[in-house]
C-alpha positions in Angstrom: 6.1 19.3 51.4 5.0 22.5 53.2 6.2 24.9 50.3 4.4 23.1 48.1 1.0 23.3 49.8 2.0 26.8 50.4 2.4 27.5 46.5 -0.9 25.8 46.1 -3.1 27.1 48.0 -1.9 30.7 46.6 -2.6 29.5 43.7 -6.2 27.7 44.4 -6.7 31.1 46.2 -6.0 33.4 42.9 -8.4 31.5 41.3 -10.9 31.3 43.5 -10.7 35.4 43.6 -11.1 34.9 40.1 -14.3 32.6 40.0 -16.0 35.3 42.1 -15.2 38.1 40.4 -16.5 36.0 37.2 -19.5 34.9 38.1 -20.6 38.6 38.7 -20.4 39.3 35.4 -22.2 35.9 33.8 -25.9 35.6 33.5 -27.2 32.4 33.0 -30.8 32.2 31.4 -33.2 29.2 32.9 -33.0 27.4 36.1 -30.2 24.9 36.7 -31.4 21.3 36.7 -29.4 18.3 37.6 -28.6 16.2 34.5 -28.3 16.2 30.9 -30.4 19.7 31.2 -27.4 21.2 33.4 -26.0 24.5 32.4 -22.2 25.3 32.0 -20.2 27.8 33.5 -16.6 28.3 32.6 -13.9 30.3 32.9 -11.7 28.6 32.1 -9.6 31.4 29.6 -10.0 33.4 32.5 -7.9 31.1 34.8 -5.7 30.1 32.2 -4.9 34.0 32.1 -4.5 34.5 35.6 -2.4 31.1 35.9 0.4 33.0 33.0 0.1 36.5 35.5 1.6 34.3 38.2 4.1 33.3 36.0 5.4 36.4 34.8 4.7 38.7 38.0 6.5 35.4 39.8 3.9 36.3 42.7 3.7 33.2 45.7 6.9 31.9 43.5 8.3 28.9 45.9 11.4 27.7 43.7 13.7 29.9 41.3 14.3 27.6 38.1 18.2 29.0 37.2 18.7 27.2 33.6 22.7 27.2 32.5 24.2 26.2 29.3 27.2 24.5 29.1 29.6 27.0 28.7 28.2 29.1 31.0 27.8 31.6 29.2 24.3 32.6 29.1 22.1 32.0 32.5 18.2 32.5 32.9 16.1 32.8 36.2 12.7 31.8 36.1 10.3 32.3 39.2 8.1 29.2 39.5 5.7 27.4 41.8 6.7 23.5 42.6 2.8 22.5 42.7 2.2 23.5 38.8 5.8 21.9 38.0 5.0 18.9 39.5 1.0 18.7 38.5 2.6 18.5 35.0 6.3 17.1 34.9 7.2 13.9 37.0 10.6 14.7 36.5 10.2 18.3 38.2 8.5 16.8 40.6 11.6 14.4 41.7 14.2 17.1 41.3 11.8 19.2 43.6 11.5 16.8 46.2 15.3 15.7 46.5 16.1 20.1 46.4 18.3 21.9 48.8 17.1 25.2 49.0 14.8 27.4 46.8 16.8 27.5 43.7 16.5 24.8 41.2 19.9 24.6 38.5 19.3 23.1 35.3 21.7 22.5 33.2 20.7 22.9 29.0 22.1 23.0 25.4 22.2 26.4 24.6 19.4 26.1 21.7 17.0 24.2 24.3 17.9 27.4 27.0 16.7 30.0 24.4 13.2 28.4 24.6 12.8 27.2 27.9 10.6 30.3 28.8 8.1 28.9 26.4 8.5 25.6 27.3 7.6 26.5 31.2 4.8 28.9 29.6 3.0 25.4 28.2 3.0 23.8 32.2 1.3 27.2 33.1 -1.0 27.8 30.0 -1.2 24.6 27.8 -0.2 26.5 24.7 2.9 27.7 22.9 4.1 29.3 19.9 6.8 28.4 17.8 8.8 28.8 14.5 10.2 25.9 12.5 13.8 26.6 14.2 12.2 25.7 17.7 10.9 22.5 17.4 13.3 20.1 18.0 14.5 22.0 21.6 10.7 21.5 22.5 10.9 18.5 21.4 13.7 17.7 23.4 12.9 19.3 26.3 9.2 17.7 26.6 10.9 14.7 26.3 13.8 15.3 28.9 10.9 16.5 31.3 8.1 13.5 30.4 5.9 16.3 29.3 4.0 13.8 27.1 1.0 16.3 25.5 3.7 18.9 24.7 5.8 15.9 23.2 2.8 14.5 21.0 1.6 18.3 20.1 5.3 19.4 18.8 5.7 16.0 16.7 2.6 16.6 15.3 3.1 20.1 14.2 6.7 18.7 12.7 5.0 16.5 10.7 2.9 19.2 9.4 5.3 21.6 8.4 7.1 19.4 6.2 7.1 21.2 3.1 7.0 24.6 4.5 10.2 26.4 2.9 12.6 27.4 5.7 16.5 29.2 4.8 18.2 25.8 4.8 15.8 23.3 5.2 14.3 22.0 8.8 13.6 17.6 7.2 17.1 16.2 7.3 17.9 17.7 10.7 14.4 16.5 12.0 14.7 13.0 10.7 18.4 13.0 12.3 17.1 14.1 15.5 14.0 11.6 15.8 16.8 8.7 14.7 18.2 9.9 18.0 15.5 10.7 20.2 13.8 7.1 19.3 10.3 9.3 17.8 9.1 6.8 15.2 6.6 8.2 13.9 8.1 12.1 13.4 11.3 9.6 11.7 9.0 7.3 9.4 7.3 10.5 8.6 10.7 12.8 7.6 12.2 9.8 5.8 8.7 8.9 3.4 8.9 12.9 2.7 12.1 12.8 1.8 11.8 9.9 -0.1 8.7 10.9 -2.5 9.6 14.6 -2.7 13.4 14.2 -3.4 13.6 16.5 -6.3 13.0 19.4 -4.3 15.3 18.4 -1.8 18.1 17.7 -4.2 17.4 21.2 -5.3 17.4 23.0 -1.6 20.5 23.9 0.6 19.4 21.0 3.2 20.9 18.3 0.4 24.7 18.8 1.1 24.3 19.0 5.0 22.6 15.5 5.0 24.5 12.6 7.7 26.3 9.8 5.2 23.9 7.6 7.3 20.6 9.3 5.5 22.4 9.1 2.3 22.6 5.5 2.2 19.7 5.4 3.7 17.9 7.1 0.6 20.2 5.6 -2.0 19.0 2.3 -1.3 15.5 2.8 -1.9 13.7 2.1 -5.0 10.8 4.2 -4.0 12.6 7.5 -4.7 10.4 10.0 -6.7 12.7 12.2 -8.7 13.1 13.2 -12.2 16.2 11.1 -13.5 18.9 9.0 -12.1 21.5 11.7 -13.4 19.6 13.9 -11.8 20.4 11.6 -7.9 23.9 11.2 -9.6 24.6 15.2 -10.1 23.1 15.8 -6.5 25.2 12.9 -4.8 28.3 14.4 -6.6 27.9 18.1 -4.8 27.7 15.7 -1.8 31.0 14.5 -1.8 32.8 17.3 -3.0 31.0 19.1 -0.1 31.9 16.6 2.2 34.5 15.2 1.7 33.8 11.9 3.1 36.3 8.9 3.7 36.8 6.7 0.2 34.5 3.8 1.9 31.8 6.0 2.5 31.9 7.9 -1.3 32.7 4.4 -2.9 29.5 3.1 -1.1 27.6 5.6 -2.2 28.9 5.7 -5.8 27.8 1.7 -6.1 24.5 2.6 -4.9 23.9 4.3 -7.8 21.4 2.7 -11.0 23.8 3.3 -13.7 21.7 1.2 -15.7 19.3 3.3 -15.5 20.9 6.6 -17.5 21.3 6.0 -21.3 24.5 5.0 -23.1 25.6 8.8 -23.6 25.5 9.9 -20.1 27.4 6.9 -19.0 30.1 8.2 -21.6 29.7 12.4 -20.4 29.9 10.6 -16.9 32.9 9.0 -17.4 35.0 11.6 -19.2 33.3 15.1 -17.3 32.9 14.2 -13.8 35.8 14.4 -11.3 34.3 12.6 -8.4 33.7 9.5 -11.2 37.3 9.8 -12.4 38.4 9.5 -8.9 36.7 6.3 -8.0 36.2 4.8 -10.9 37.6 1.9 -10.1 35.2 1.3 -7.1 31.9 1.3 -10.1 33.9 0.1 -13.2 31.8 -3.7 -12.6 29.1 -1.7 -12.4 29.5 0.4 -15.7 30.4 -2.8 -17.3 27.3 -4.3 -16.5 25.6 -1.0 -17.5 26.9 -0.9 -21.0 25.8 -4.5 -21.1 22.6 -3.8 -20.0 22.0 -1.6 -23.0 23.7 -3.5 -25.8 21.7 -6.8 -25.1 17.9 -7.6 -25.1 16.4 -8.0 -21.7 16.1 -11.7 -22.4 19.5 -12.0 -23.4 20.6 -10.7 -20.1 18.1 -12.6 -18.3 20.2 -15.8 -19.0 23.6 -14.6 -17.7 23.0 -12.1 -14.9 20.2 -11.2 -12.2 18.1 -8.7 -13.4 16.3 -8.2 -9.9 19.6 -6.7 -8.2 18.9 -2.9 -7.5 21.3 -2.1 -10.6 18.0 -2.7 -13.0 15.4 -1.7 -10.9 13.7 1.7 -11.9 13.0 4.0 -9.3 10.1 6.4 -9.8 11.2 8.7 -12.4 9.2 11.3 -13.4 10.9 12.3 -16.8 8.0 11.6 -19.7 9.5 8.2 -20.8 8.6 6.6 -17.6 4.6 7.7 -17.2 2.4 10.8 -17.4 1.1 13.2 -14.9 -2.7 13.3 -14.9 -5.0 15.9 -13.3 -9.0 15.2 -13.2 -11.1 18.1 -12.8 -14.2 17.2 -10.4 -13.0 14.0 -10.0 -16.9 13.3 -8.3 -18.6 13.5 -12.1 -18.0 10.3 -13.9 -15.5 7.9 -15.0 -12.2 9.2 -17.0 -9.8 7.8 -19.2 -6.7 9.2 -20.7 -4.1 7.2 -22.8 -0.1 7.6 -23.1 2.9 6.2 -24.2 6.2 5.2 -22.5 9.4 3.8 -23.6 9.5 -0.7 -23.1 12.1 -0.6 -20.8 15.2 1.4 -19.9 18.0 -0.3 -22.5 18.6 1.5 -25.6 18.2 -1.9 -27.6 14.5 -0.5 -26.7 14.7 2.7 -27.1 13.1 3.0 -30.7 10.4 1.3 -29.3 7.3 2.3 -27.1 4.0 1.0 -25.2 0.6 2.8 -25.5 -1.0 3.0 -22.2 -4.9 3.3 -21.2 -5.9 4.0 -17.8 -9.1 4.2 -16.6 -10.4 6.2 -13.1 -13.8 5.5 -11.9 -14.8 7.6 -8.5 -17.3 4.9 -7.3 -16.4 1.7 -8.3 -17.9 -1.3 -6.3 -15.8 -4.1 -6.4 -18.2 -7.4 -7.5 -18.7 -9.4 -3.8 -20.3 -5.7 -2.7 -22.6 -5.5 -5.5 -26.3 -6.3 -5.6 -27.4 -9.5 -6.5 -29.4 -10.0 -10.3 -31.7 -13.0 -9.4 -33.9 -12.1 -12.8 -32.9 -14.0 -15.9 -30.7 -11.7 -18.3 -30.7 -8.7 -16.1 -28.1 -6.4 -16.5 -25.1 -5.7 -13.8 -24.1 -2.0 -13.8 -20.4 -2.0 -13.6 -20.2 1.2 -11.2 -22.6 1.6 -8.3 -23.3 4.4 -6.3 -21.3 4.8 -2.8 -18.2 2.7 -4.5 -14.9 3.9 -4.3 -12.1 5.6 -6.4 -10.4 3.1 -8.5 -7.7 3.4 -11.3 -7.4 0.7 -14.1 -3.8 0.7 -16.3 -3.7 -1.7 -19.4 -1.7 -1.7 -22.4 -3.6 -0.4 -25.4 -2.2 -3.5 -27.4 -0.2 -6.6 -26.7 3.5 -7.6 -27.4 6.1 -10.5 -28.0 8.6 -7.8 -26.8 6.5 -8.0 -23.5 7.9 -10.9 -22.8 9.7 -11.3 -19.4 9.1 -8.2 -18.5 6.3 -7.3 -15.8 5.6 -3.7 -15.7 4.7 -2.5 -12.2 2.4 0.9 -12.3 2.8 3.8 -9.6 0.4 6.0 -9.0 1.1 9.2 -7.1 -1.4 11.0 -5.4 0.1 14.8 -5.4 -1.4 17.3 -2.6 -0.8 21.4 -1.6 0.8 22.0 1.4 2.0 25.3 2.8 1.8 26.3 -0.3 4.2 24.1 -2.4 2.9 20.6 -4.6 4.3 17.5 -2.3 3.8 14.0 -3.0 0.9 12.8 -0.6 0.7 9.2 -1.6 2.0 6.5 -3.4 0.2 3.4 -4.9 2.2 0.3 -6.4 0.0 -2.2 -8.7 0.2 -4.6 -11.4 -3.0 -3.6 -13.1 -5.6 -2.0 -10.9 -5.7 -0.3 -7.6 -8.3 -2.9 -6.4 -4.8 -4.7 -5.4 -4.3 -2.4 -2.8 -7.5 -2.1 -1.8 -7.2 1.4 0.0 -6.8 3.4 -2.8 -7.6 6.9 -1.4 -9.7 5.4 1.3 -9.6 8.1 3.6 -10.5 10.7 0.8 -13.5 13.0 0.4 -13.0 14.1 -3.0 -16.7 15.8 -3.1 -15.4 18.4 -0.1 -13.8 20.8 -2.3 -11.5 22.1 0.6 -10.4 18.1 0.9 -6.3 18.2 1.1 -6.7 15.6 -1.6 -7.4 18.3 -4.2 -5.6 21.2 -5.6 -8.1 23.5 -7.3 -10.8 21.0 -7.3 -9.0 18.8 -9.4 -7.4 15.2 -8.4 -3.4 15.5 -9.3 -1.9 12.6 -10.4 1.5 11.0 -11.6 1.2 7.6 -13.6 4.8 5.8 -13.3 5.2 2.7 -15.4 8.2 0.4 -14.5 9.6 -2.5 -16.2 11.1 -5.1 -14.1 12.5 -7.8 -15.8 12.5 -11.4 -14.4 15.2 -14.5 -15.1 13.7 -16.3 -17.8 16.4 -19.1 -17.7 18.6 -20.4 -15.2 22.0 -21.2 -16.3 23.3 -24.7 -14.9 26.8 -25.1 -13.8 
């Protein structure tokens, strides 16, 4: 107990040294009054300054922090003062109170010892700087220490550098380390980038290093953005021949694949081109069968004999033409905009020849009819868009069908955004017809600021994704 008054009345004494030289050099204009008319005077820079020259001169240093790694190998001595470890770690302040002696040992990882002089610079200063490498031993070590602002800063920044390009990629390894470090919201936040920007990390160095836990993870999800199935297929073969994983864990994978989804020709290059195929093929033959099936037969037809909801026939969201169309609005503020396009009906080649004209409609202030004004006069107009509505998006077919016919197409509208540089999926909306089913369609965005991370070059940037999903039209009795 006495060292630590000692080290804090040193320190209380550097700062008031400090507060007195200050104050010589501050003029304050008008006459102090009590209250809301009070004038300020700070210095607080100046003390955080003076607090970081204790640190590095070590002056009225009470403990020596001595941080090992395991191997003992590389050792560090840092001169510290109990009172600020304590002020802002509770867990410093229990291994300083249970101490023999003035030297503290703590024992680190190696890559958490190569920053610990910044992380002991943040309890001194209340900033630190760091490159995408450091993160997760800040992270850790905030953790380890209960250092909760330097915990909540450090996710945040991780889940701001996302999409900034790094050698080998920095997202797998983060959401691998929040899945261990029990983080939520720095995993839920890795795993929904990963997820609607896979294309980009199929194509980056970070794909083949992935856990076989993450894989499955992603290969079970129908929310994927990327351009093709083949394309998941090609990536998720460098996987295993990189990997080399047990049979259970490639054949696992292998089924999780939407064969249905690649046309009839790829199945075949598939089947007589790729050697991790060849090798299991035994392990997917049902689900090739069903495949070919799939795309010999109408969707009705198929309707009657098999379940068309299992994840074999659902789409993901495919960004190759036949599934949608991108769509960027310049001053998406002016007025309401249309554009039309045309898909394929559905992914089975006994549909192929055929296609759906689509219209969509995007109004920037659309008032949805319970908010409008009321029309008591007799044959008075309604406006259908108000000012201070909202963004809304409207997706119909241009005509109607019989071959429509148990099929319900889901739209997907993704809301595209420039981070560090690079074009990232920022959102994703799923509706039958309009966004009015979500009913926070871009809610949180101010498309008139033109600096709004909604917009790239003042324009909106958009990706329509139409999906067929077929429903069972008859059930077969036994």
């Amino acid at each position: 107990m006495a060292a630590h008054i000692h080290a804090g009345m040193l320190i209380l004494a550097a700062c008031l040294q400090l507060e007195a030289s200050a104050a010589g050099m501050l003029k304050v204009e008008g006459a102090q009054v009590e209250g809301s008319g009070a004038d300020t005077i700070s210095h607080s820079l100046s003390l955080v300054q003076r607090l970081e020259a204790l640190l590095l001169q070590g002056n009225g240093s009470d403990v020596a922090l001595r941080v090992e790694t395991p191997s003992a190998d590389e050792v560090k001595v840092i001169q510290a003062h109990s009172l600020v470890l304590s002020l802002q770690s509770p867990v410093f302040e229990e291994l300083l109170v249970s101490r023999n002696g003035s030297t503290l040992v703590l024992r680190e990882s190696s890559d958490c010892a190569a920053v610990f002089d910044k992380f002991i610079r943040y309890l001194y200063c209340g900033e630190v700087s760091l490159r995408l490498d450091q993160a997760t031993p800040l992270h850790k070590l905030a953790s380890k220490y209960q250092v909760l602002s330097l915990q909540q800063g450090v996710t945040h920044y991780m889940t701001q550098n996302l999409a900034r390009d790094s050698p080998s990629g920095h997202v797998a390894g983060w959401y691998e380390y929040a899945l261990q470090a029990g983080d939520a919201p720095l995993r839920d936040s890795c795993l929904q980038y990963l997820t609607w920007n896979l294309s980009s990390v199929l194509q980056s160095g970070e794909w083949v290093t992935i856990s076989s836990q993450l894989l499955m993870t992603l290969l079970q999800r129908s929310d994927l953005v990327l351009q093709s199935e083949m394309e998941l297929f090609a990536a998720l073969e460098a996987w295993i021949i990189q990997n080399e994983p047990d049979g259970l864990t490639a054949e696992n994978a292998l089924r999780a694949v939407r064969y249905a989804m690649m046309p009839p020709r790829e199945l075949f290059r598939l089947q007589t081109q790729s050697t991790v195929l060849a090798r299991y093929q035994e392990s997917v033959r049902d689900l090739l069968y069903m495949s070919y099936q799939f795309h010999s037969a109408s969707p009705l037809q198929m309707a009657k004999y098999f379940d068309v909801n299992c994840s074999l026939f659902v789409p993901r969201n495919y960004l190759s033409p036949l599934w949608g169309s991108p769509w960027t609005i310049n001053n998406p503020t002016r007025d309401d905009r249309s554009i039309s396009f045309q898909t394929q009906l559905g992914p089975s080649s006994h549909d192929a020849s055929k296609r759906v004209t689509w219209n969509a409609l995007f109004s920037p202030r659309w008032l949805p009819l319970s908010m409008r004004p009321m029309y008591t006069e007799t044959g008075a107009m309604q406006p259908t868009r108000v000012e201070g509505g909202r963004p809304r998006i409207i997706i119909t077919p241009a005509t109607s069908s019989a071959d429509f016919a148990g099929v319900n197409f889901q739209k997907t509208v993704l809301v595209m955004a420039r981070q560090q540089g690079k074009l990232v999926v920022k959102h994703v909306y799923n509706f039958h017809q309009s966004t009015e089913e979500n009913g926070d369609f871009l809610a949180d965005a101010d498309l008139y600021r033109r600096t709004s991370e909604y917009l790239v070059d003042s324009s909106l940037v958009l990706h329509i994704v139409v999906k067929p999903l077929y429903q069972i039209l008859i059930t077969t009795k036994n």
